[in-house]
N, C-alpha and C positions, 0 to 999 in steps of 0.2 A: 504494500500500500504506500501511497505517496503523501504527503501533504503536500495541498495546494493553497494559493492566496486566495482570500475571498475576493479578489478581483481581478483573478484569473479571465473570466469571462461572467456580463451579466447570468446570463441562462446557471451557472452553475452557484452562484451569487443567490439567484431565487429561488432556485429550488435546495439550495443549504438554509435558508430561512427560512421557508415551507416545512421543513422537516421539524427544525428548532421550532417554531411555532406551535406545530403539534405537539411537540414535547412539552412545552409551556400550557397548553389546553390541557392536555392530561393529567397534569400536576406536580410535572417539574419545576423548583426554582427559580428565580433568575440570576444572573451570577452578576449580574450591575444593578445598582439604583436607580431605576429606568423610572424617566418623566412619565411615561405613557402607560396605560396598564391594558392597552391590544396588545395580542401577545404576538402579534406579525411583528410590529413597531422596535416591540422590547428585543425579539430575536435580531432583528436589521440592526440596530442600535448592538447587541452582544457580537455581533461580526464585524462589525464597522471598529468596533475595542480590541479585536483581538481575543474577547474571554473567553467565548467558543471558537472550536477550532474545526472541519469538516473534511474527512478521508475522502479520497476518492480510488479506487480499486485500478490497478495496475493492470493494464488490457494487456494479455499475450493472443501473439498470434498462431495457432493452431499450422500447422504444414496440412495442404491438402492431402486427400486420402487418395490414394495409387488406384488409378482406371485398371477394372480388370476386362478383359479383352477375349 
């Protein structure tokens, strides 16, 4: 697994807060003293800090499989 920046790319920006958000819905903490108490905002705000941090899974490439004939 790799760590990535949270501003690697929007799209993975959003969907790292989407995840975090639902973790804060279900009854996670927050790990900052967040203005806002939406829990999108508070997550956005926690990556924007640094105090969460989001893996991304290391793609291998498979060799294709041998034609049989």
């Amino acid at each position: 697994m790799t760590t990535e920046s949270p501003l690697h790319n929007k799209y993975s920006l959003v969907r790292g807060a989407a995840r975090r958000a639902r973790q804060l819905q279900s009854g996670a903490l927050p790990t900052i003293a967040a203005k806002s108490i939406k829990a999108c905002r508070v997550a956005q705000d926690e990556i924007e800090q640094g105090s969460v941090k989001f893996v991304l899974p290391v793609q291998t490439v498979e060799p294709p499989l041998p034609v049989l004939s």
